[in-house]
N, C-alpha and C positions, 0 to 999 in steps of 0.2 A: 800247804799245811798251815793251819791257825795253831799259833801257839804264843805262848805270855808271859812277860818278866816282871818285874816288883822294881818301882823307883818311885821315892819318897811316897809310901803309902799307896799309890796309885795302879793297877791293872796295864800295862803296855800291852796293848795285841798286836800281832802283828802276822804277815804270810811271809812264806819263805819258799819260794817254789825251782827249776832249775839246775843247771850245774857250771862251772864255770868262773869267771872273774867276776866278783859281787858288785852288783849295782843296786843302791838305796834310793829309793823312789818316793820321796817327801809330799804331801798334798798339802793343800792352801787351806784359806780360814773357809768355816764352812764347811768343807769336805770332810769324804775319809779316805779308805786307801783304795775300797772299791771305785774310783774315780777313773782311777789308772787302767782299769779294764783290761779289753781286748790289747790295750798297748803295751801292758804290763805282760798278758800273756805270749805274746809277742817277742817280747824281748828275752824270756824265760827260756826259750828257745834256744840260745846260745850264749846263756848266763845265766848267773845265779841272782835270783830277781828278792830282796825281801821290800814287803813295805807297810811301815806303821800305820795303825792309828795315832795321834801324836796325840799327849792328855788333853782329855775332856771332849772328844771328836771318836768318831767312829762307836768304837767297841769299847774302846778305853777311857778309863774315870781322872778324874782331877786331880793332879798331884796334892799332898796338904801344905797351904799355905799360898801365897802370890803367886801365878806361871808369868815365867820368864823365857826370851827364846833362848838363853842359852841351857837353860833347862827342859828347855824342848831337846834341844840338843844331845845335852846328857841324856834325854829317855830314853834317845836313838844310840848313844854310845854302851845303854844297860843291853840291849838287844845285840850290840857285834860283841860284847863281853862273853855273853850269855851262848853263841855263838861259835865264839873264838875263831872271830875273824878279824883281822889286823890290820889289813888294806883294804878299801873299795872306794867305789866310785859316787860320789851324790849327785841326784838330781832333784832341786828342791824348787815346787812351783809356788810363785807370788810369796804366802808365809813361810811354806816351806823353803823355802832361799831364804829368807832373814834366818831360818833356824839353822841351813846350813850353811851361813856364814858365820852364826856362831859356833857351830862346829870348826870350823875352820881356823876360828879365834883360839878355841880350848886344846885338839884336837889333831893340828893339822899333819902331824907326822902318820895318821890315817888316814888320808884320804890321796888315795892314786889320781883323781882328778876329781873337779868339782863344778857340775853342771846348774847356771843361775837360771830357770828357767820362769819368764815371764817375771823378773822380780829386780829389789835395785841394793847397792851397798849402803841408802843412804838412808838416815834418819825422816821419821817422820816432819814434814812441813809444820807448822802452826794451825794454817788449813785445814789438813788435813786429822791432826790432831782433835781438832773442835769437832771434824766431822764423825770421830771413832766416839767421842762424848756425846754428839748428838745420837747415833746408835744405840751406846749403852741407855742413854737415858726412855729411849724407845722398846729397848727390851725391859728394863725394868718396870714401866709401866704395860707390861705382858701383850706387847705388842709388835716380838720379835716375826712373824707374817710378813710385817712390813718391810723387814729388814730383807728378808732374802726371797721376799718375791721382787723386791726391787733390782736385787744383787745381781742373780743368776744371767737375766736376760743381756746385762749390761759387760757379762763377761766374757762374750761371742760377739763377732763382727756382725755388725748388724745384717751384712746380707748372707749371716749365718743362722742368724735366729731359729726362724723358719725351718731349715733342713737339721735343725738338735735338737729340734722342742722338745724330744723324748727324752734327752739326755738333761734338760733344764729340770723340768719335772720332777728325774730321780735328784736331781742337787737338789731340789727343795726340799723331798719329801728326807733323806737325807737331813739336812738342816734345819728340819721342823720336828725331828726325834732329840736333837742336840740339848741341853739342860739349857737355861737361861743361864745360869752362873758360867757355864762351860763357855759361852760366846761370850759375856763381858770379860771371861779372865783372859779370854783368845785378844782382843780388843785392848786391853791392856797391857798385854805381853808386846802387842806389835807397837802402840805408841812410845813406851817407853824403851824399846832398842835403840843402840848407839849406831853413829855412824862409823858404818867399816867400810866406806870406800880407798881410807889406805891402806886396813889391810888387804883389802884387795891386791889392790896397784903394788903392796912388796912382795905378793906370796910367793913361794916357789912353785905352788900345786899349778899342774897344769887347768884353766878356765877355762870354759865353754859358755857364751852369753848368747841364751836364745830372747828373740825377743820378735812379737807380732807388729805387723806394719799397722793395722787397726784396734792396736790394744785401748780400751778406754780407761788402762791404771797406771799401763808404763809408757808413759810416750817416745816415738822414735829420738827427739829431741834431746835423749836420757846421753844416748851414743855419743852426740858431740861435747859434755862433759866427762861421760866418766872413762874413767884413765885404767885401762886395763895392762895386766906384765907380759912382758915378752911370748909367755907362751900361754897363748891364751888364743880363742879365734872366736868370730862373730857372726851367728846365723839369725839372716831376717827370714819370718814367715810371712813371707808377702799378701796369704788370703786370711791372717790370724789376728784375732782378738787378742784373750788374755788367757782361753785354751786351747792350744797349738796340736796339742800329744790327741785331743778328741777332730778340731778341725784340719790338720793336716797330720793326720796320722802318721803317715808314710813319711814324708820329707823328715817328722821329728821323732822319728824310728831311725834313719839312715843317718842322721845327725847326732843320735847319741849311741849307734853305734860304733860311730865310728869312733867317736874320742873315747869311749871306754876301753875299745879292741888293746 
């Protein structure tokens, strides 16, 4: 079922399908919520599945003023108000994890557990930084194409490519409907987050850290710094890029049902 809540000025859409223990299914920059597909329907199966468009993505328009991820955040907490749902579970890919770790900052007495998937606790690099400014300054001279015909391909293992071109495709054409303002405030909201790798490392909320052996944004390397809590556990997708839930369907079906059950 599509339906829609009002946070700062802005349209939130979002589906809500299911029954069960609620699981919130977050998508990355670029996406919307149809990303999550077949996996989403899937898991709806034996849960209560919703999942946003996050502002300026999908269906849904730009908050008024700067986007922030913790304001990504809140748009996600106007939807479990709206709701009146008190507990669930997150699964937030690559942005979506930065926005559900600021959930987790604002928040965390709602969230039953908290699934980082394909994403990190830590602030943007300087590097990488300059790279989200070389972006923006790409889109602004209206030559956002380049942006995500670049993106797409680079977000699948390479000896993925090939067998999702279809699904590349729809992320483009997707990401080729998106406003220009809507990506550089996306692009902005993610340079400018803090580093929560302590909150991480003190939470209570039980962690789930998926993460692809071939990802070209989170390298495996990420694991032997970050410090995750006691209860927390760590699934490698060994044939996965940087989309796990589309390239290993299955194994990241069985992996977040399990920590949500």
């Amino acid at each position: 079922m599509l339906k829609t809540v009002k946070y700062k000025g802005a349209d939130i859409v979002y589906t809500i399908a299911g029954q069960g223990k609620t699981i919130v299914l977050l998508h990355g920059y670029l996406e919307s919520k149809e990303i999550w597909g077949s996996f989403a329907e899937k898991l709806s199966e034996s849960f209560k599945v919703i999942i946003p468009d996050l502002p300026g993505h999908g269906e849904s328009t730009l908050i008024d003023g700067d986007l922030t991820v913790e304001q990504i955040a809140e748009s996600v907490k106007s939807i479990l108000d709206k709701e009146k749902i008190n507990k669930c579970t997150f699964v937030g890919h690559s942005m979506g994890g930065y926005a559900a770790l600021g959930f987790l900052d604002l928040f965390p007495e709602m969230l039953a557990g908290l699934s980082i998937f394909h994403s990190s606790p830590y602030a943007d690099t300087e590097e990488k930084k300059q790279n989200r400014d070389r972006e923006i300054n790409i889109i602004r001279q209206g030559k956002k194409a380049q942006v995500y015909t670049a993106h797409f391909p680079n977000t699948f293992a390479k000896q993925n490519v090939e067998k999702h071109k279809n699904e590349i495709e729809t992320c483009k054409k997707v990401a080729q409907s998106m406003p220009d303002e809507a990506i550089i405030a996306a692009l902005e909201a993610m340079k400018a987050r803090p580093d929560r790798s302590g909150l991480l490392y003190g939470t209570k909320v039980p962690i789930q850290y998926i993460i692809g052996e071939k990802d070209n944004f989170i390298p495996m390397e990420i694991l032997s710094k970050l410090q995750l809590p006691d209860n927390s556990e760590v699934v490698v997708l060994e044939n996965s890029g940087h989309m796990g839930f589309i390239e290993e369907k299955e194994n990241a079906l069985e992996a977040i049902r399990g920590f949500a059950r």
